[in-house]
Structure formats: C-alpha cells, structure tokens
C-alpha positions in Angstrom: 92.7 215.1 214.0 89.8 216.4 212.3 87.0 214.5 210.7 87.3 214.2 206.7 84.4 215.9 205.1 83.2 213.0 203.1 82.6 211.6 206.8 80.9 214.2 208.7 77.5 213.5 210.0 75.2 215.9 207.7 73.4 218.2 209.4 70.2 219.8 207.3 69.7 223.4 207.6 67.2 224.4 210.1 63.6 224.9 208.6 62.3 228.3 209.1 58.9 228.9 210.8 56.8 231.5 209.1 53.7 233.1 211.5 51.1 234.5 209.8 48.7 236.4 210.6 45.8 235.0 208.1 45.7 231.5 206.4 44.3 230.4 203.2 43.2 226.7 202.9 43.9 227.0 200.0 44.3 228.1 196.4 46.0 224.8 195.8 43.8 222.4 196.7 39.9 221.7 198.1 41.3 221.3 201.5 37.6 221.0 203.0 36.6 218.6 201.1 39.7 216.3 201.3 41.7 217.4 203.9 39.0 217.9 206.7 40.7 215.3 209.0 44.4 216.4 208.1 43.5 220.4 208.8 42.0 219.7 211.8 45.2 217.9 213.2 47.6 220.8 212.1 45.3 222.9 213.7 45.1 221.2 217.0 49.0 220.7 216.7 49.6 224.4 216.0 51.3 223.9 213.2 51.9 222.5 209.8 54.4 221.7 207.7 54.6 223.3 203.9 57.1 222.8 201.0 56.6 224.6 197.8 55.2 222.6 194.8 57.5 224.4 192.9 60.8 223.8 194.5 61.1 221.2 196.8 64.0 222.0 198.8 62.2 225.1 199.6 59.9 224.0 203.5 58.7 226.1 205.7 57.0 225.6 209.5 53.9 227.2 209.1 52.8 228.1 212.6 48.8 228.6 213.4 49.8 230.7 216.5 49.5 233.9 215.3 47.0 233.0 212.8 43.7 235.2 213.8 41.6 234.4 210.6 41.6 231.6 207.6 40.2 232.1 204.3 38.6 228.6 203.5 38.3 227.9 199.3 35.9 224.5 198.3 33.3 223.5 196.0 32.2 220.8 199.0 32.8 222.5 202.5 30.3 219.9 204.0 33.2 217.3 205.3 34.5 220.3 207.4 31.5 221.6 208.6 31.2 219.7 211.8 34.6 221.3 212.8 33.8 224.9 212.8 32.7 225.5 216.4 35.9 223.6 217.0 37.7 226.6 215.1 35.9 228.7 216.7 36.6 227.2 220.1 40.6 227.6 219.1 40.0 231.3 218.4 40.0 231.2 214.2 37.7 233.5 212.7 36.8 232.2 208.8 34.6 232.4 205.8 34.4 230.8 203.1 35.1 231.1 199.1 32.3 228.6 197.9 32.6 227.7 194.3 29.3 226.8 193.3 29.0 226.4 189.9 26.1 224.5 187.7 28.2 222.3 185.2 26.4 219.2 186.4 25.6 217.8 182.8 28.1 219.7 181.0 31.2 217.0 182.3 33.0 219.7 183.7 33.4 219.1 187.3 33.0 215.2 187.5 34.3 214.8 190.9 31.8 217.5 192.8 29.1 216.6 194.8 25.0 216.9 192.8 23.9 220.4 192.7 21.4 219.7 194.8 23.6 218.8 197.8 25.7 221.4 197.6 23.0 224.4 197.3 22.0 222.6 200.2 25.1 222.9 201.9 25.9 226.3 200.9 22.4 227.7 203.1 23.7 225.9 206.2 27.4 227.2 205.6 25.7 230.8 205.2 24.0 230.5 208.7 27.4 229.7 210.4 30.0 232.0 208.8 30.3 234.6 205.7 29.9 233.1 202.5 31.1 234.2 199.6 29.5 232.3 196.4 32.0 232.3 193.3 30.6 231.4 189.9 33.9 230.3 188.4 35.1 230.0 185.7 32.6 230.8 182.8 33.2 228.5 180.0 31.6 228.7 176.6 31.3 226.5 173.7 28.7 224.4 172.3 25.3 224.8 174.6 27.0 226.5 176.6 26.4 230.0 175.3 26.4 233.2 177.6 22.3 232.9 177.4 22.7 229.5 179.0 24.8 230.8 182.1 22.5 234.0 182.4 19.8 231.6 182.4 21.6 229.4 185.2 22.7 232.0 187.3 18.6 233.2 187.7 17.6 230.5 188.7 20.9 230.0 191.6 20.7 233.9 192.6 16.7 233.0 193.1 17.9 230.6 195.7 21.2 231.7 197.1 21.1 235.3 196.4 19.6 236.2 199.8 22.3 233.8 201.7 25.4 235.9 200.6 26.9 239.4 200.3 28.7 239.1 197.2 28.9 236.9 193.7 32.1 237.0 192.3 33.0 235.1 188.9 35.8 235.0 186.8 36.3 233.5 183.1 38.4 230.5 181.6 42.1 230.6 181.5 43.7 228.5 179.2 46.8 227.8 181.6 49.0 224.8 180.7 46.7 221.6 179.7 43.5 223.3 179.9 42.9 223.3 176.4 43.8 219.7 175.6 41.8 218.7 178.4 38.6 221.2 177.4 39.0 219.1 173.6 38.4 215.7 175.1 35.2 216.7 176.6 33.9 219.0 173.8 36.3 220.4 171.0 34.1 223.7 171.1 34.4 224.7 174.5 36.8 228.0 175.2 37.3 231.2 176.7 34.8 233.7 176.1 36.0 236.5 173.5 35.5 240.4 174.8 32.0 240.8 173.4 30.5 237.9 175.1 32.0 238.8 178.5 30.6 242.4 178.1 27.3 240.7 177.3 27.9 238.2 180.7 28.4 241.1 182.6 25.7 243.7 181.3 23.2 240.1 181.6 24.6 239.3 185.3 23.8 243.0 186.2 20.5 243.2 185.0 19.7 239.6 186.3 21.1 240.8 190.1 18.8 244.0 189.9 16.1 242.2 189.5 16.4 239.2 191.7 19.0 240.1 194.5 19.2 244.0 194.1 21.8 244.1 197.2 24.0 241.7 196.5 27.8 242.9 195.4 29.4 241.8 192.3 33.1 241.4 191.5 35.6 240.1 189.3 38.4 237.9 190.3 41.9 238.7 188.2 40.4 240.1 185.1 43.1 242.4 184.2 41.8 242.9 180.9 38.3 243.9 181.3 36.9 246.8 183.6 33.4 246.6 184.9 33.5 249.6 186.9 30.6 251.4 185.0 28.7 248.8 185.5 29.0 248.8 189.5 31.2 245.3 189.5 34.4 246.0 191.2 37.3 243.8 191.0 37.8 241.0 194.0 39.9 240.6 196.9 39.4 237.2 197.3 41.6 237.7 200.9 39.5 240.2 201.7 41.1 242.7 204.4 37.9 244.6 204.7 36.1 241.1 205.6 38.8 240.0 207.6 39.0 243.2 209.5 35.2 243.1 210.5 34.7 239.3 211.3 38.0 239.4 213.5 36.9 243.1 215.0 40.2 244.6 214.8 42.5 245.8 212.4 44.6 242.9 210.6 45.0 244.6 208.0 46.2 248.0 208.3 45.2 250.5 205.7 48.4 252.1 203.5 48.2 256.1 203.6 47.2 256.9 200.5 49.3 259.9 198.5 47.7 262.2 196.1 48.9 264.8 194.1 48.5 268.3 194.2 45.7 268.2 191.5 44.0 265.4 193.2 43.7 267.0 196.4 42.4 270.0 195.2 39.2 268.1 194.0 36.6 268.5 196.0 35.3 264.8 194.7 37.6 262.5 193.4 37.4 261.6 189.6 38.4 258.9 187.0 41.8 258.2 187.9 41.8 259.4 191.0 42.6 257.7 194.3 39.8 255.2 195.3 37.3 256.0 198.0 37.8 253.7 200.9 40.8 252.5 202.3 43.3 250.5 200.5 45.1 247.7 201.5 48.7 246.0 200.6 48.6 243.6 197.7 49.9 240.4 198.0 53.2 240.6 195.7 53.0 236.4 195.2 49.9 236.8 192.9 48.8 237.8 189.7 49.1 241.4 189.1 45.3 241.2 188.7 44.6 240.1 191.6 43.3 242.2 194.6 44.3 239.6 197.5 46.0 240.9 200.5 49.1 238.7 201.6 48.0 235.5 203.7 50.1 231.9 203.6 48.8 229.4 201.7 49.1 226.2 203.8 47.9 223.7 200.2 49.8 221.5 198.0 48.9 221.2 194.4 51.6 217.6 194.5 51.2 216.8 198.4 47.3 217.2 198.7 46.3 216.3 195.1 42.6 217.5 194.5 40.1 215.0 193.5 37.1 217.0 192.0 38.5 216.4 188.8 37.6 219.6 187.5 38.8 220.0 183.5 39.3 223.9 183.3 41.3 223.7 186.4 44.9 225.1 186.3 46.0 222.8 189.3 45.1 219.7 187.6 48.2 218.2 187.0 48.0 214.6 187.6 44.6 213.8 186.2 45.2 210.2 186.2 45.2 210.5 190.4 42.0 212.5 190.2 40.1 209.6 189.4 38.8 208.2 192.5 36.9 211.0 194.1 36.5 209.0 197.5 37.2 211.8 200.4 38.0 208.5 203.5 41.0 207.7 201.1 42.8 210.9 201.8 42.0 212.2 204.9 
C-alpha cells in the first residue's frame, strides 16, 4: 500500500555545486575586514556555502577547487593580512580592490579604521600582492566641493601613488536609501552633476601627471560619461588581464574579435572601431557599465552584514546592525 503524500518523508532537492574558476570576496560585503576568520575556514574546507540575498530558496555549493585566483574588495584588509602566505600556500593567487577613501571628518564612513592606519596598511598590502587603490565614491555637497577632493587626492597620490598601478574612482549613486541617509548627515550632500565630474576628471588628470605620471586611471560603471580623451579608460574591476598575469596562464581566454570589411581595411583602427588589445567576456550579472569579467561572488549583503557603516553605500540595508563596528563579534 503506498504511502499518502501528506506522510512522505520530504526530501529537499539536491544543492548544486558551482566551480569557478575566479572568486570575488566580495562585492557584498568587507569580507577581510569581518570575515577574516570565516574565509579562511571555507577555504581550508574547500568550500562554502552561498544563498542569494535576493531569493532565498536559491543555494548554491561554491566549491574553492577549481578556484585559481580571488579578487579581494575592503576598505580594512589588515585582519586578513596575516593569512596570505597561507593562500598562497593553498595555491590562490589574489589582489586586492582597496577602497581608500579620505572621509574621515566628513561622517561618511564611521565604521573604517583612521586614515592613518589604513595608508599604513595599504604600503604593506602593496609589498605582498597587486593593489589596486579605489577612490570611491565621490560625494559632493557642502565643503565637499570637487576643489576639496582634488586637493585630497594630491596629497594621497603623494604617498600611495608609487605603491600601485592603477586609481580607479567612481561617483555617488543614489540607489535605494542613499539619499535619505546622505540628508541625516548633511542635507547638501549629492551626486555630482556632469560639469563637476568633467572638472574631477580633467583635475585628477592633471594632478596624476604631475605627481604619479605612470599610474593608470579608470572609471568603474560610469556609463554616462566617457573619459577616453582624457587617457582614463573604464575599469574591470575582475580584471582578466591582471588575473591572467598574476596566475601566469590564461584564465581568461580572449573572444575573437570580428570586424567589418571597413574596419579591416584600416591600416589603424579609428573612433569606433574595435579596441586595441584583447577583449574579454563580460560578466552578464552586472551593470551594463561595468567591465568585470564573470567570477562568483562568495558575499552576503543579509548573511555577512557589513559593519563600516558607510552612508553612500548601496548594501546598507540594515543600518541599525551596522552599529557596533567590533570585527571579534563576527568572525
């Protein structure tokens, strides 16, 4: 006699494992600075478990097997410092995307470590590993005016500009309770209009050429303004060049590239031609700014709730658990 089905043992489905070939730790959350302890266990373990902020029911197995690089993201990689001959040791390859911004007395970043400290940190980092030093994002309003960042950035590039290969820097969105939470600190403070980020970038240039003339600048998902003329390209923040040279083999393979019958006539390629250089696949899950090359992120915006308290951040969406900015708490 068969079982009725209101009393049938219920089996879940099976979870699937994903294995991919390049992490990022992570868009979602300051997984360095938090999650040191945590990352380090997954890592050991081979894998980690991963379910979508955005639909619960959706979990994945992410394994670290075939993982041959991982694309670290902090604004305080000092807690997971002391691991990285470990990942070495486990056959990871890394950099890092180092947000290191100078809000200090500006109430923007309440959670983040002094300046100091983290400039400091940032020249170690840059003697272990590529470094990639974002200046993100650009917020004006009140004293903060695109003079004041210019005059900010000088005086970081004078410091860090020889401990990196590239500054990349992006502008304010207003995603969903940025703007309310922007108010509270300072009603005036908001995305810069077209003019002043023409100005920022023209400044940013002339400020690099004189200070760090051979460090690269790029723009991360700004869709609606094009530096090109101005020799700032637009980021890959997954990098697939970088990745390819750090892990000495090709990752990333580059896509053949088709031109037309007018295009490969010319001798050298013009405006709206095909790029010189390879080019890489895109990463469909993103922005259609954005220049990443597909990787897994292994953060949870819900799961491993950030706790720099950043206002102008889009992942902010518990504020009241962003409070206590103690790192032991959540490792």
């Amino acid at each position: 006699m068969s079982v009725p089905e209101s009393r049938r043992e219920y089996s879940p489905p099976a979870v699937k494992t994903v294995f991919p070939d390049v992490l990022s730790a992570s868009r979602a959350t300051d997984i360095p600075a938090f999650y040191a302890r945590e990352f380090m266990e997954s890592l050991r373990r081979g894998y980690r478990e991963w379910t979508n902020p955005f639909n619960n029911k959706q979990k994945r197995i992410v394994s670290f097997r075939d993982a041959a690089a991982i694309v670290f993201w902090s604004k305080n990689p000092a807690p997971l410092m002391p691991h990285l001959s470990e990942i070495e040791d486990l056959g990871k390859k890394f950099y890092f995307q180092f947000t290191l911004n100078a809000y200090d007395d500006d109430g923007l970043e309440p959670g983040t470590p002094d300046l100091e400290s983290r400039i400091d940190a940032f020249g170690k980092l840059a003697r272990i590993c590529p470094v990639v030093w974002r200046y993100d994002p650009v917020v004006l309003g009140g004293e903060l005016t695109v003079k004041t960042h210019i005059e900010r950035l000088r005086a970081l590039l004078e410091r860090l500009g020889d401990k990196t290969e590239k500054l990349v820097f992006s502008f304010v969105d207003l995603y969903r309770g940025v703007s309310g939470r922007l108010r509270k600190v300072n009603p005036s403070l908001r995305p810069p209009v077209p003019d002043e980020i023409r100005q920022f970038a023209e400044e940013l240039v002339a400020a690099r050429d004189r200070i760090a003339p051979g460090l690269a600048l790029a723009a991360c998902a700004e869709g609606k303004a094009d530096f090109g003329e101005l020799g700032i390209a637009k980021n890959s923040c997954i990098d697939p060049a970088l990745i390819n040279r750090i892990c000495h083999r090709e990752i990333y393979k580059p896509l053949v590239r088709k031109r037309s019958p007018k295009q490969a006539s010319l001798q050298d390629p013009g405006p709206g031609d095909a790029p010189a250089g390879p080019v890489f696949a895109k990463d469909k899950g993103q922005r259609d700014a954005c220049g990443c090359a597909p990787s897994k992120d292994i953060g949870s915006y819900r799961n491993q709730p950030c706790r720099h308290g950043c206002v102008y951040c889009y992942a902010a969406r518990a504020p009241n658990r962003q409070k206590n900015n103690s790192r032991e708490e959540y490792f």
